[in-house]
BAMARTOR-73348 format. One record per residue (C-alpha): x, y, z; residue in three letters. Coordinates in steps of 0.02 Angstrom, whole numbers, plus 50000, padded with zeros to 5 digits. Layout:
<pts>
XYZALA;...
</pts>
This chain:
<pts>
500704937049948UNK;501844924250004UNK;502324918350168UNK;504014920650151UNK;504854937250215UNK;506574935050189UNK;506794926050048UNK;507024932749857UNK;505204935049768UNK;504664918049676UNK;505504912149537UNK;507074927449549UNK;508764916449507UNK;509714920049680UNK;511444917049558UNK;511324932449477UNK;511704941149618UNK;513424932249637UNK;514024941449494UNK;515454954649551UNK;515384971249501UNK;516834972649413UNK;517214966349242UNK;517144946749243UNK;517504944649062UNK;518884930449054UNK;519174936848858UNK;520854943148889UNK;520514954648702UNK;520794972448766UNK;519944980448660UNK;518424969148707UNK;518744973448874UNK;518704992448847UNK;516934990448737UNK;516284980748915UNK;516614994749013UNK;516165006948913UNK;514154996948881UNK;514404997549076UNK;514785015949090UNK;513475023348967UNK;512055009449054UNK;512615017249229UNK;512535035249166UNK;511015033749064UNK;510265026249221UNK;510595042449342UNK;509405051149237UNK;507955060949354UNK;506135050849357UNK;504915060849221UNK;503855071549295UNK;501975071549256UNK;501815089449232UNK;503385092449106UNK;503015102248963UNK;502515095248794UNK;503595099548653UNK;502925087748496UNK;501115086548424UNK;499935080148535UNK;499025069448412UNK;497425078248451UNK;497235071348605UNK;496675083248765UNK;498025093248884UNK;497635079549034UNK;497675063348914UNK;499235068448844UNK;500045073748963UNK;499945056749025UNK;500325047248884UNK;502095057648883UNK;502415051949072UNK;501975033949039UNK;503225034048886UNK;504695043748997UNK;504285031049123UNK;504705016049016UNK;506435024748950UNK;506765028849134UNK;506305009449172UNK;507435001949026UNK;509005013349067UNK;508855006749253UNK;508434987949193UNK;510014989949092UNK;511074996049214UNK;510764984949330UNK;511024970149186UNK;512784975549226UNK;512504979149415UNK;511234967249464UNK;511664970749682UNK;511304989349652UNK;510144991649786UNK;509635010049742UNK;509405002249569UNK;508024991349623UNK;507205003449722UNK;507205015649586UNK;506635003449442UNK;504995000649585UNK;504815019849597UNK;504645020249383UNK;503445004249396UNK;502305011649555UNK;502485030749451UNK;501445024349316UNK;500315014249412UNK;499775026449497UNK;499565038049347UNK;498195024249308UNK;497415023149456UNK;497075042049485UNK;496175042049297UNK;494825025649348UNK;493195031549390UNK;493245024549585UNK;491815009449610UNK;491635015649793UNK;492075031749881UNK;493655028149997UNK;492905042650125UNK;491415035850213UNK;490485050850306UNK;489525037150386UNK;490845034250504UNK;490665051150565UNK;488765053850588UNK;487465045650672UNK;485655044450595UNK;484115032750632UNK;484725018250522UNK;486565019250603UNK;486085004050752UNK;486574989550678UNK;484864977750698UNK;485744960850771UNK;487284957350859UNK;488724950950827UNK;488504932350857UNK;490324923750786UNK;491824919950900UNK;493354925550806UNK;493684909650739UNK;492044908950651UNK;492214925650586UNK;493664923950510UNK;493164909450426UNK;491834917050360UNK;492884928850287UNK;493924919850216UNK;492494909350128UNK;491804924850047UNK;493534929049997UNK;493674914749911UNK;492014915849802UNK;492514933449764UNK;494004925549668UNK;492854916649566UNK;493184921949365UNK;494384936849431UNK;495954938249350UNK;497244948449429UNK;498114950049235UNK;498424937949083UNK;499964936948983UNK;501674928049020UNK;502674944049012UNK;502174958649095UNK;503384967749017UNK;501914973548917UNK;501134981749049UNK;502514994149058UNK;502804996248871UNK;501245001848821UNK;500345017748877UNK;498535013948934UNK;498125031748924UNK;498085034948742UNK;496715022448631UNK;497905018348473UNK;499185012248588UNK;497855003448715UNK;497384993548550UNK;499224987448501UNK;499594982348689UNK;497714970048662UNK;498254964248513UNK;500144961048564UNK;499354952948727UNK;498074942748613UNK;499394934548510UNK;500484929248658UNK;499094920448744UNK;498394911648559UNK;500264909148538UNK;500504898948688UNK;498934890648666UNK;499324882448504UNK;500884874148585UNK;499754867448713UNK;499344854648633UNK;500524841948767UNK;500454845048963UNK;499494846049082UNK;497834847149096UNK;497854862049214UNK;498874873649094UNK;497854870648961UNK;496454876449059UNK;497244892149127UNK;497814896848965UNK;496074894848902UNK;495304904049044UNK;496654920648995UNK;496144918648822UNK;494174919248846UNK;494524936448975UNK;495414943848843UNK;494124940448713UNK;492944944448847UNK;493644964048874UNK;494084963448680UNK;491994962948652UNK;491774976748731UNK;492644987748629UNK;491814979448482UNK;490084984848557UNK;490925002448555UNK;490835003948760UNK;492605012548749UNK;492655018648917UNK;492035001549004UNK;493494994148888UNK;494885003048932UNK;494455001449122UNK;494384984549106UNK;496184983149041UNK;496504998449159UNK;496354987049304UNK;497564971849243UNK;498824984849222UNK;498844991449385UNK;498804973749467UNK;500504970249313UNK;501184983849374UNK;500974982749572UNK;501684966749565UNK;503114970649457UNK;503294985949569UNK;503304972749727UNK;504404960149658UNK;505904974549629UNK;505644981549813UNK;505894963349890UNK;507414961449809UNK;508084976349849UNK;507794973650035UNK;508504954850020UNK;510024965549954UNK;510064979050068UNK;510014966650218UNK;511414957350156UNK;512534972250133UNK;512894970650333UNK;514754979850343UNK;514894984350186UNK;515525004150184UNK;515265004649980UNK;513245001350004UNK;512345016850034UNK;510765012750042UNK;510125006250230UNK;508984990150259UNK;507615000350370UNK;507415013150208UNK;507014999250090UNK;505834991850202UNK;504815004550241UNK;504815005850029UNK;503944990850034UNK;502584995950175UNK;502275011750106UNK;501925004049912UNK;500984991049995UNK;499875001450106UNK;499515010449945UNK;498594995149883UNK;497294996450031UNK;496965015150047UNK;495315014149918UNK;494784998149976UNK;494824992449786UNK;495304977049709UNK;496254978149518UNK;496074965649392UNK;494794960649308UNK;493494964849367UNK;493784977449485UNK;492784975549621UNK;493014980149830UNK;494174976049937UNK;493344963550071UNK;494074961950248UNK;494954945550222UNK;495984954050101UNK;496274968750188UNK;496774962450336UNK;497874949850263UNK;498874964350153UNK;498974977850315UNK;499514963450417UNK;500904962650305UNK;501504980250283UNK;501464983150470UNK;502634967550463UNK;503974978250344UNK;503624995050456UNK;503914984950594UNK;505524977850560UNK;505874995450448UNK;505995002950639UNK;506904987750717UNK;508284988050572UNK;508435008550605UNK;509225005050768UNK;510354989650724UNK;512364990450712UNK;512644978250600UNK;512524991450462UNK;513865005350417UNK;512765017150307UNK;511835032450374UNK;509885026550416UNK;508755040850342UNK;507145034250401UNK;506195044750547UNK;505565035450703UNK;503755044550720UNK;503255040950536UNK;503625020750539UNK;502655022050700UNK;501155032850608UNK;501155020050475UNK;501125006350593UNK;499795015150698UNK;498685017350523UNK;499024997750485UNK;498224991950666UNK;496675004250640UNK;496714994050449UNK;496734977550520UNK;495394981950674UNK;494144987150561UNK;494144971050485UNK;493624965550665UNK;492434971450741UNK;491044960350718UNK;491764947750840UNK;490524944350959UNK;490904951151119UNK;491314940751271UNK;490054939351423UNK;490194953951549UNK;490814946251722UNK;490444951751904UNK;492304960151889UNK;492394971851756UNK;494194968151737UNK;494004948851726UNK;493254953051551UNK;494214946251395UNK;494624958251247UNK;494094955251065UNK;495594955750954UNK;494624972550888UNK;494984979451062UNK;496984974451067UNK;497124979350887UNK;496464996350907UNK;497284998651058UNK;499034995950975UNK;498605009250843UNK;498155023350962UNK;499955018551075UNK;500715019150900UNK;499795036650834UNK;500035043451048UNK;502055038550994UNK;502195043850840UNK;501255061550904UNK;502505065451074UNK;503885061250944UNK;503625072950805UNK;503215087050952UNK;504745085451023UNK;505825084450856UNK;504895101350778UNK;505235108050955UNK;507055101250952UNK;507325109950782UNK;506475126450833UNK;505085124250696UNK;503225123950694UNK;501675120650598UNK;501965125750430UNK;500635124250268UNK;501625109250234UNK;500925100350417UNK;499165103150402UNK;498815086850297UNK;499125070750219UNK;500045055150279UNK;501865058250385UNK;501565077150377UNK;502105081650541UNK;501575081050697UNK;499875089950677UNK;499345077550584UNK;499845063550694UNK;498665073150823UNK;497315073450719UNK;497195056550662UNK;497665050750840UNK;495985061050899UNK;494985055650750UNK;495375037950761UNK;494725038750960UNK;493285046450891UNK;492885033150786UNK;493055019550931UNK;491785029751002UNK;490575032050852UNK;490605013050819UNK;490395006450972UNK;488615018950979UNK;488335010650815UNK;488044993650888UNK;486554985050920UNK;485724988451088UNK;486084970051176UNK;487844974351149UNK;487894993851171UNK;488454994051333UNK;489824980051297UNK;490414992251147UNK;490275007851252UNK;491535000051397UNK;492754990551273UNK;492705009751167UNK;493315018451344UNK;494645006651380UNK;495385010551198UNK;495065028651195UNK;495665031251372UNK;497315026251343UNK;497865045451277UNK;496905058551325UNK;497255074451241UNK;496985083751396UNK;497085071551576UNK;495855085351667UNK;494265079751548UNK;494585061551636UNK;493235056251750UNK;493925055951935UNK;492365046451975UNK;491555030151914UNK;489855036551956UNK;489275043251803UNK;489345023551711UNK;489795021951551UNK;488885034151457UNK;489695049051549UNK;491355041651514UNK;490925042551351UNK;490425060251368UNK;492455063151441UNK;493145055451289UNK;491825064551172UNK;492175082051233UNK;494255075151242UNK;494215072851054UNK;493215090351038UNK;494665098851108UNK;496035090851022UNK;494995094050857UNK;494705112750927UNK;496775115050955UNK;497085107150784UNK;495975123350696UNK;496635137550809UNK;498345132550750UNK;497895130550559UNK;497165148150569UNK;498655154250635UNK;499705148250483UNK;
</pts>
């Protein structure tokens, strides 16, 4: 992830995009001309083409292989015709915004295809977070400042990087050319990928020392995956390669969503571009929160995602939701904005609860004689921000369903940006998990947790009459109010999904 948020992804030639649209040939041959636009007609028609879907029907032989697995192996190949017919087109077209965007959306198709088929190395749902048992009190407390935790963080970050490879080659083209899902063609793409890396080893022999030695690290992983399959582990094999090509692919998928929204934001009062700024951007949120949701790193090996990481990636996707929403409101751009208000602010509520539970063993500051002279964690400030943003996102989606004299519906009752039941029940959920954690912690610090867990729960009560009009019951019948709060919320949300 680079710093940089504005400027093309590394390496992209910014000239390209200089080139007009129309035909720039100086070869005044006419008939050359007419060939020109006609490449540039059949690239741009060829390119309109719907995305496969995964569940079209098969109509060749299936080479033996079963319904799921080739089904599969058909939408990886439609992907990569849908993928060169864009790529060509926008040869021709290179500041085709909707181009861009739609070469990511073949790219982040397939993998995701891959991802679905990996046997997970840790279950995303934790049902600890939602119990309580003997073992659930943490046994010390926290004891770093912030500072010191994050270091430490970032330390074991760094040791975790150790002999990982996110992919080798020096094309990734690859990546998308091969299907992983079917074994004859997983065993062309290694031996493709084997004699580009021996390839560019044998010209190694000037430059720098440092090449060399990357180039001989990529060419020991690839023998080292390669052994497996010689030891017959098939399965271990192909998961191995299954995770470079989803880290290829994510970053390909990346790099085409950056420059469509360096594109899109320089198409200010331009009434031919179509395509607004804040929808591009919240492209690029959405396909990078999708690299966090399982907690699982790609490459090689796959292994999961520690808090360093996580943080640093949701800290950057609230970044493109975040300006997704301030771009929605801006006049510097004549095209219709298509994006919707309560979802950026769901996503950006979901990216705060992210980065907060990367925090919360900050030790906790010293209680004062004033409750209020207390400083907050970061934990606190973070979490805070995502229940505002979920409390937002909530009153907003209410009053649009209301607005357009709809309801519930079976499409509401789950999943991400499903409407404003959801919002409610992730804004109630997430409260109860403030509360949950801070019962979690170890009993120095339990009544520390306990107060910072009402002042973030109490900012949105579901209903204001379960709020304590007296201080006298201390902290643990506040915590009571916001318990028997979230109850009811949760209690609304199933009287209204039996009534769909």
């Amino acid at each position: 992830m680079s710093d940089s948020t504005d400027d093309l992804p590394l390496g992209c030639p910014e000239w390209v995009f200089d080139v007009s649209d129309s035909n720039s040939s100086s070869n005044d041959d006419d008939q050359q001309d007419s060939i020109e636009l006609l490449r540039r007609g059949v690239a741009h028609e060829l390119a309109k083409g719907e995305i496969a879907d995964l569940e079209s029907p098969s109509t060749e032989d299936d080479q033996g292989l079963s319904i799921e697995r080739e089904s599969t192996q058909r939408h990886e190949l439609n992907l990569y015709q849908n993928f060169r017919a864009v790529l060509n087109d926008l040869c021709y077209r290179p500041n085709n915004v909707e181009g861009w965007v739609k070469l990511s959306e073949c790219i982040g198709f397939k993998a995701e295809d891959i991802c679905d088929r990996i046997v997970r190395i840790q279950d995303p749902y934790d049902p600890s977070e939602f119990c309580l048992t003997d073992k659930s009190k943490s046994e010390q407390p926290a004891m770093m400042t912030l500072d010191q935790f994050k270091q430490a963080q970032e330390e074991e970050f760094q040791v975790s990087q150790t002999n990982w490879k996110p992919f080798i080659g020096i094309d990734l083209l690859i990546y998308m050319k091969y299907p992983w899902s079917n074994l004859s063609s997983l065993e062309a793409f290694a031996k493709e990928l084997g004699s580009s890396i021996s390839s560019v080893d044998s010209t190694m022999d000037e430059g720098s020392n440092t090449e060399e030695g990357q180039d001989n690290s990529e060419h020991l992983c690839w023998k080292e995956i390669q052994s497996k399959f010689e030891e017959g582990k098939y399965v271990e094999w192909a998961n191995s390669w299954a995770g470079m090509y989803v880290t290829a692919l994510r970053t390909m998928r990346l790099k085409a969503l950056l420059v469509a929204r360096y594109l899109a934001k320089k198409n200010k009062g331009d009434s031919h571009a179509t395509m607004h700024p804040s929808e591009v951007c919240e492209d690029v949120g959405t396909a990078l929160y999708s690299e966090i949701m399982a907690s699982t790193v790609y490459g090689y090996p796959i292994h999961p995602m520690l808090g360093f990481e996580k943080r640093r990636i949701a800290e950057r996707c609230n970044f493109y939701f975040q300006e997704a929403v301030e771009l929605s409101t801006s006049t510097d751009y004549t095209q219709k904005c298509q994006t919707v208000s309560h979802e950026l602010h769901f996503m950006i509520g979901k990216c705060y609860e992210k980065i907060a539970s990367t925090l919360k063993e900050e030790k906790y500051p010293l209680m004062t004689s004033q409750e209020g002279d207390q400083s907050s964690r970061l934990y606190e400030t973070t979490m805070h921000d995502a229940i505002v943003n979920y409390a937002k996102a909530s009153t907003e989606a209410q009053a649009a369903e209301k607005a357009s004299g709809g309801g519930p519906d079976k499409s509401c009752l789950g999943g991400s940006s499903h409407g404003a039941m959801e919002y409610l029940y992730r804004l109630h959920a997430s409260r109860f998990k403030v509360l949950l954690s801070a019962i979690k912690r170890a009993r120095e610090e339990c009544e520390l947790a306990e107060l910072e867990a009402f002042r973030i729960t109490s900012v949105k009560w579901f209903d204001e009459s379960n709020e304590s009009s007296s201080s006298s019951f201390g902290v643990r019948g506040k915590t009571w109010d916001v318990f028997a709060d979230c109850v009811d919320g949760k209690f609304l949300l199933c009287l209204l999904s039996m009534q769909v």
